[in-house]
Structures are given as C-alpha cells and as structure tokens.
C-alpha positions in Angstrom: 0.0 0.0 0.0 3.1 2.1 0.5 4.4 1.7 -2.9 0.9 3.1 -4.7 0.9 6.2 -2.7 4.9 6.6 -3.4 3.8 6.3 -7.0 0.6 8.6 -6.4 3.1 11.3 -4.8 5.7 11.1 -7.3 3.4 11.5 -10.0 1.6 14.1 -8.5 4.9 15.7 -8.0 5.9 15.4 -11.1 2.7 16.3 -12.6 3.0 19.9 -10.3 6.9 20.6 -11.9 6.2 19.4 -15.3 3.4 22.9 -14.7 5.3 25.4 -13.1 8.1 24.9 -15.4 5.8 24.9 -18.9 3.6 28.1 -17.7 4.0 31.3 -19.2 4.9 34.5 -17.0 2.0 36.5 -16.3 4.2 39.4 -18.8 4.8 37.6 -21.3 0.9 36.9 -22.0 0.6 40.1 -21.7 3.1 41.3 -24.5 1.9 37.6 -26.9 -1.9 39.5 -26.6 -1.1 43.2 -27.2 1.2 41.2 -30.2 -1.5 39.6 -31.2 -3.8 42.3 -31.4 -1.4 44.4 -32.9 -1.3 41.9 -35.6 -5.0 41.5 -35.9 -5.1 45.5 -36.3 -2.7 45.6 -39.2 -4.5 42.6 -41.3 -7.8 44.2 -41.1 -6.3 47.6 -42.0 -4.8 45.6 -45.1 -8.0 44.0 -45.7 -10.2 47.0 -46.2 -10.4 48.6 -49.7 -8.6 52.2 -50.4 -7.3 54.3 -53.0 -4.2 56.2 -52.8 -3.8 60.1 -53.2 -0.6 61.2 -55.2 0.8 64.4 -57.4 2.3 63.2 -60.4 4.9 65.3 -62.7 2.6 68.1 -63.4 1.5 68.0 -59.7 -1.8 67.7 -60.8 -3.9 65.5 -58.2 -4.1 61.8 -58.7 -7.0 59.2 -56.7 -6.1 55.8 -57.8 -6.7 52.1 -56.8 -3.3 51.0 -56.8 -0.3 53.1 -55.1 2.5 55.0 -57.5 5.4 53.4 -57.9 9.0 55.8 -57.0 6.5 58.6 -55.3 5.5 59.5 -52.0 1.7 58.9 -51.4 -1.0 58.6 -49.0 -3.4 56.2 -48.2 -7.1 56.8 -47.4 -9.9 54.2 -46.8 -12.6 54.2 -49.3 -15.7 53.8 -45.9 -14.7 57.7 -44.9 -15.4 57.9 -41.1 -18.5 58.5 -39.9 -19.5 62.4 -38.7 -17.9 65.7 -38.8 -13.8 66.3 -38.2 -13.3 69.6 -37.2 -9.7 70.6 -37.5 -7.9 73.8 -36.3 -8.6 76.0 -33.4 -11.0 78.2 -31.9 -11.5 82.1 -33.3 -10.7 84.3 -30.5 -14.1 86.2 -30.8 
C-alpha cells in the first residue's frame, strides 16, 4: 500500500513541476496579446479597400486604386469615417 501512494506522490509531484516549469509569466501573456492584437489591427487595416492620393509630374492631383510606384503617397480608406472632423482652433471672438 506504500508503494501506490509513493507512485501517487511522485506522480503528483511530477505532474505539479512538469506545470510550473511549462507556464508562461503573467508578462509575457501580456506582450503575446497586445502582439497579437497588434497583428490583428494591421491585417484588417490591409483587408479594407482604399485608393491612394498622389501628385504626379505636373503636380496635378491623382486618386487611384493602386499606389504610384517611386513617389510618395498617401493612403485613405474608401468607408470615410462616420460624422464631422473639425480641425484647427478656436477664433478668438
């Protein structure tokens, strides 16, 4: 009877070490979330439709579907935001 609670114990033991030592700091779940969110973020940003907003030569204006090759750009989603941005300040009246 001795020998199946020494086996009992040391597989409990066991069990209890085998844990400790394969659990993740409470930090590092932390940082795999906000990674994981982060990533989340960026493949739904990527997964919405835009167009792209670029001068070419003749600076003239240019709204296309696909991004300019060699030029600086800017990208802007084709759902505009709901409701009214108001940029700038106040008028001191």
């Amino acid at each position: 009877m001795r020998a199946v609670w020494a086996i009992v114990a040391g597989v409990s033991l066991g069990a209890g070490v085998a844990w400790w030592l394969a659990r993740e700091a409470p930090e590092k779940q932390v940082e795999k979330q906000q990674r994981a969110e982060q990533a989340a973020a960026a493949q739904a940003r990527d997964a919405r439709p835009s167009l792209y907003r670029w001068r070419d030569d003749a600076g003239v204006l240019q709204i296309t579907d696909k991004p300019p090759k060699g030029r600086p750009f800017e990208r802007i989603d084709r759902d505009p935001k709901r409701g009214i941005q108001v940029k700038g300040e106040p008028s001191g009246q």
